[in-house]
N, C-alpha and C positions, 0 to 999 in steps of 0.2 A: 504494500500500500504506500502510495506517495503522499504525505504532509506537506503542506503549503505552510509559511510560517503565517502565525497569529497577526490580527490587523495589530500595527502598535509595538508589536514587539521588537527588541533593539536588538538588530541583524550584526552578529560580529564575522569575521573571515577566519578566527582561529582554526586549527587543526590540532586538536588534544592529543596526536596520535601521533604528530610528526616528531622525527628524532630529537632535535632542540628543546619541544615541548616536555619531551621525553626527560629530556637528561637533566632538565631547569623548568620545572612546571612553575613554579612559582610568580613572577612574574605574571602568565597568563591567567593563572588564578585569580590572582590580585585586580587583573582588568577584570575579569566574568563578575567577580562579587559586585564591584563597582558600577559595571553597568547597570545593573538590576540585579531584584529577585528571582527573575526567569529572562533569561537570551536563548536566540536563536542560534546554532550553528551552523551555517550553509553549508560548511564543509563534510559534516556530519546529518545533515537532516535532521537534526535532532534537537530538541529543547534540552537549553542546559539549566544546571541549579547549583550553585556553587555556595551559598550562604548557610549557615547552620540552622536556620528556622525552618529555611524551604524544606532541605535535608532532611530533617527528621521531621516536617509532616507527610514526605513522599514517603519516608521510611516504615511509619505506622499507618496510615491509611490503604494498608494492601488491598480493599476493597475497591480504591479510585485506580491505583498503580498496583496492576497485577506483575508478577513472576513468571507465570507461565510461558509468556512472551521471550522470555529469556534472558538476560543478562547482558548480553550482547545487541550489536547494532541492528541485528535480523529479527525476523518475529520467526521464532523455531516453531511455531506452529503453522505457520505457510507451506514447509516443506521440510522431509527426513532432514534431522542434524548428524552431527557426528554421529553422536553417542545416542541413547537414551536421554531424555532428562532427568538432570538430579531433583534432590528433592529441594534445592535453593531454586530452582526453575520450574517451582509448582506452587499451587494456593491451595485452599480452604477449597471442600473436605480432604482432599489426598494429602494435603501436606500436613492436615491436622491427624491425621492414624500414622503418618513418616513419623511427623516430628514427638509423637507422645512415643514411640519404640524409642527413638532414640534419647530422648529426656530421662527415659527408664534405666537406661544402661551408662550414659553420662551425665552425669549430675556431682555436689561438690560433695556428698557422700562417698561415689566410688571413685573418684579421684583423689580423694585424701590420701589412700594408701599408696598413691606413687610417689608421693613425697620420700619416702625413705629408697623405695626402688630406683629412682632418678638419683637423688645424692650423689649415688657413689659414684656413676659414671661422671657426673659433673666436676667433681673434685678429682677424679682422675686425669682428665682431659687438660683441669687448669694446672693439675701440679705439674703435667708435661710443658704446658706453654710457657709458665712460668719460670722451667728450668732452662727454657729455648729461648728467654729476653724478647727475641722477638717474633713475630707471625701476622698470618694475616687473619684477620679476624673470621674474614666468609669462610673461607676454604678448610682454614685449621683447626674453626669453632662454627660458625653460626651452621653447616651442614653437616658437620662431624657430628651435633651432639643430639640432635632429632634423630637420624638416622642412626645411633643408637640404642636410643631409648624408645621412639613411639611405634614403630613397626611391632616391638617385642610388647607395646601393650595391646595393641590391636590383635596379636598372637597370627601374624604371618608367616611365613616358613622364611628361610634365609634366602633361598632360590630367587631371584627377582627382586628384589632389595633395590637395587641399581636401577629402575626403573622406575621409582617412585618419585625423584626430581624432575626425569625428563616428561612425565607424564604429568604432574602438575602444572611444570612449564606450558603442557598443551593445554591446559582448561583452562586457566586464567588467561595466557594468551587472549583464548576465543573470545573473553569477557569484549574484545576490541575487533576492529574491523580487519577481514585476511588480505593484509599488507604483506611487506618481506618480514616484518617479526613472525607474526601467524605464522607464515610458510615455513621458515627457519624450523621454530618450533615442532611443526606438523611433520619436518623430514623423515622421521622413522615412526607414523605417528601408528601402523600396524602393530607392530613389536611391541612399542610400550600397552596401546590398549590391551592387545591380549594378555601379557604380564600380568597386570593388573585385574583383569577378570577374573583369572584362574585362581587369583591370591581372595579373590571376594567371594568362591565358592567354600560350606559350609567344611566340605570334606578336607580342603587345605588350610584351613584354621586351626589352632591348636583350641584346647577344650579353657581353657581362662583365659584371652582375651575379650575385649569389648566386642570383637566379631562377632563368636561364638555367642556373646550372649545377646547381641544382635537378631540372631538366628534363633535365638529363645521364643524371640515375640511370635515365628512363626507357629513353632508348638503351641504357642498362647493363642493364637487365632485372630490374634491381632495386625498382623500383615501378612502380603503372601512372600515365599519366596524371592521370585522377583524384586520385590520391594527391600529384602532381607539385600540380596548382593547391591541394588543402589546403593542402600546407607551404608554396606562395607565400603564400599566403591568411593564412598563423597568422604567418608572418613581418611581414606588413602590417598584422595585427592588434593581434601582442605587440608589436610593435620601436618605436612611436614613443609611447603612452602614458605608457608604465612610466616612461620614458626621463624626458619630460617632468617628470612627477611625482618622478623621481629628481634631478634636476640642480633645480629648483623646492625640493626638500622636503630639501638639501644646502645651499645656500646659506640657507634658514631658520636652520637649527643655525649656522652661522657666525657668521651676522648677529646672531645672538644672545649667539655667545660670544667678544668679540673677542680674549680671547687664545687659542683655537683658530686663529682669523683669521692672527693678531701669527704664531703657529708656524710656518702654511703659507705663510705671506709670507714668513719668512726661511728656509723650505726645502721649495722645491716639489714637491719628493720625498715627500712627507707628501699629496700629495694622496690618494693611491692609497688611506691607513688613513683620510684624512678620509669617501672616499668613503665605504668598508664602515662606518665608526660610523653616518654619517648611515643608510644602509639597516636598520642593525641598529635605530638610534632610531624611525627614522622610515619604515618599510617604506612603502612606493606601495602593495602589494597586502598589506592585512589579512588578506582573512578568503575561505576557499571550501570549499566540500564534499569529501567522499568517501562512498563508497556499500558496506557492509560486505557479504562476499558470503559471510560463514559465523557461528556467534555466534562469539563471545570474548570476552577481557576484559582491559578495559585499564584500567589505574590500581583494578585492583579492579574494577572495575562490568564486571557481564556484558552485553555487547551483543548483542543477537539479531540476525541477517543481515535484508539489506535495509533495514538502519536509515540515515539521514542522520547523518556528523558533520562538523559545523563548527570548523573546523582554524581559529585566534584568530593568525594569522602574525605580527602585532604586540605579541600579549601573550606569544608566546612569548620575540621577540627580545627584552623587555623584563621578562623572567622573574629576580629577584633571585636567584633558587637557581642559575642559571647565569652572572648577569654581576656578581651582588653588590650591594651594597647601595645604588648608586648605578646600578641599571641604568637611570633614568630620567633621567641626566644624560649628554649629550654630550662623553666624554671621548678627547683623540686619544689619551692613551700607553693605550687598552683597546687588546687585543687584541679586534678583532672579528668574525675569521676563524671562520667556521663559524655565524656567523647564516642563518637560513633566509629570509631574503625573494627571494630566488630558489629557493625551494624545495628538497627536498633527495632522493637517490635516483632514481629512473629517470624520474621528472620535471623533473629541476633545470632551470633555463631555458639552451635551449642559447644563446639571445642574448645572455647575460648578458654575455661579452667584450667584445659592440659595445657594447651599454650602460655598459658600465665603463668604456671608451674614450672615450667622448664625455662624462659628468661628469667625467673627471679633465682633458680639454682644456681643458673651460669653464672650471676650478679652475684651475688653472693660468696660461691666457690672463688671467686677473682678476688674480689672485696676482701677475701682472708689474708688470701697473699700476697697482694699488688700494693703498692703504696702511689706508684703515678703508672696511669697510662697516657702514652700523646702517640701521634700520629706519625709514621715517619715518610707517608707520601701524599698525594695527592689521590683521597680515595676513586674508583673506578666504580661509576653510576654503570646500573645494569639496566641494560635496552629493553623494556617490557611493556607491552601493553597498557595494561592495566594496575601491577605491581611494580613498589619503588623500594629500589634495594641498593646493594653494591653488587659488582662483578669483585671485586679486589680492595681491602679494607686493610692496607696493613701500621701496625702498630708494632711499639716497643712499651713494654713493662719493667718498672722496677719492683723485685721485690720486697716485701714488707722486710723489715731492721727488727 
């Protein structure tokens, strides 16, 4: 379906998608807020929403801005997608029996007990860096230490392990339009999907992770099968990317602000608001669709149904009308409780506990034994769609006297 933009509304020429935009979004954020509450993007067909109010009324009104449409610049219900749809790419009723299987199985009850199972791999990791002075943060740590720890709770087999970055790389890509990143991404995009399916069948699960008990809800008669390997499948999807990117794009802000650093070193209890700042600065997941299924009007600007809008999850957290005049600075005494980069309302991410688990270990295990971290290059922004990270993050530690 082709949109015409709104009478009224302020037409910008950006392209959210281009490498520049890419590698320095900031800037162009800064213009979308300013123009308005809602812009047009000609480049993209698409209505944008960059402010934190707009943001999180798209966010909870999944009744005006459906899911199902998909995430992406396409309406996946026009024609076969890649994949299946996940359950982030469904609404009410389907996604209300997905999402209670999975709220069943992850919740802050059974993720309490990974705290102790996470630990040790975390302090292992940091006692090596820290005997190494230097590293690079992505490579050495932000995809070492997921890919240790969160496959072995989901209870996957070892087999196929290695295919769990590149195939995240291919869903969040898709969040964006198939440019050369998309394509890049998609090069081997056979190999990974099969991987990953065989890993989301009930028979290659081990009998305690969150899979398997996944696969409970079936016995329960609460989902069917099918439904069982999606939520394997979105768990293998969402859960080591973001992650990455979160522990990776949390240590940047440190690195950068040593008395941040100085605070969480003499009170590791502070990891937990270092975490939520860094997300709120520096969300992993920018920017994704929603697909409007009646007209309205938001920020003023009437939208006609079946329109595209692109939700700016970075520009929102970094919205000066909600965090102030400093919302572009990394500060730990913010209160940064209620930023959206795990999204917000009947999509909020239910992983977000184990993710927030594993950046506060890392933080922490460092925290013990580091006295300074700084930077000793110029970090290396990674080309992506939708996700804002580093390709190359390296650093030198001293440590602790």
């Amino acid at each position: 379906m082709t949109i015409a933009p709104a009478e009224g509304v302020v037409t910008l020429p950006d392209d959210p998608f281009s490498p520049a935009n890419i590698a320095d979004p900031c800037p162009m954020l800064t213009r979308l807020r300013e123009a308005g509450p809602v812009t047009w993007l000609e480049k993209c067909g698409a209505y944008a929403v960059a402010g934190f109010e707009e943001v999180y009324e798209v966010l909870t009104d999944f009744e005006t801005y459906c899911s199902s449409g998909g995430l992406g610049p396409r309406d996946i219900r026009e024609d076969a997608g890649w994949r299946p749809p996940s359950i982030l790419e469904s609404d009410p009723p389907i996604h209300t029996v997905m999402r209670r299987a999975l709220t069943g199985v992850i919740n802050p009850a059974t993720v309490r007990p990974l705290r102790e199972r996470f630990t040790g791999p975390a302090e292992e990791i940091a006692d090596e860096l820290v005997a190494r002075r230097e590293f690079d943060v992505v490579k050495d740590l932000a995809e070492k230490y997921p890919l240790r720890v969160f496959p072995d709770a989901v209870g996957i087999p070892q087999e196929g392990r290695e295919n769990l970055l590149p195939y995240g790389n291919m869903v969040f890509n898709a969040f964006g339009p198939q440019n050369e990143i998309f394509d890049l991404a998609f090069a081997h995009a056979d190999e990974h999907s099969a991987a990953i399916l065989r890993n989301c069948a009930r028979e290659n699960l081990d009998d305690t992770g969150f899979g398997a008990r996944i696969w409970d809800r079936v016995q329960d008669g609460l989902i069917t099968a099918e439904q069982a390997a999606l939520l394997v499948r979105a768990l293998l999807s969402a859960g080591v990317d973001t992650t990455v990117f979160g522990i990776g794009n949390t240590l940047a802000c440190l690195a950068r602000s040593p008395r941040a650093w100085a605070a969480l070193r003499e009170d590791p209890s502070l990891a937990k608001f270092a975490v939520d700042e860094a997300l709120r600065l520096e969300s992993p997941f920018q920017k994704f669709h929603r697909t409007t299924t009646a007209p309205g009007v938001l920020g003023g600007v009437h939208i006609p149904a079946g329109a595209k809008v692109l939700l700016f999850i970075g520009a929102a957290n970094r919205d000066p009308r909600k965090w102030g005049a400093n919302a572009d600075t990394y500060d730990l005494d913010r209160q940064a409780s209620g930023h959206v980069a795990f999204g917000m309302g009947l999509h909020q991410c239910v992983g977000q506990p184990i993710a927030r688990l594993e950046i506060e270990l890392v933080l922490k295990a460092l925290a013990a034994r580091v006295d300074t971290i700084e930077l000793t290059g110029e970090p290396v922004p990674l080309t992506h769609n939708v996700l804002r990270g580093f390709a190359s993050l390296p650093v030198r530690v001293t440590p602790r006297s």
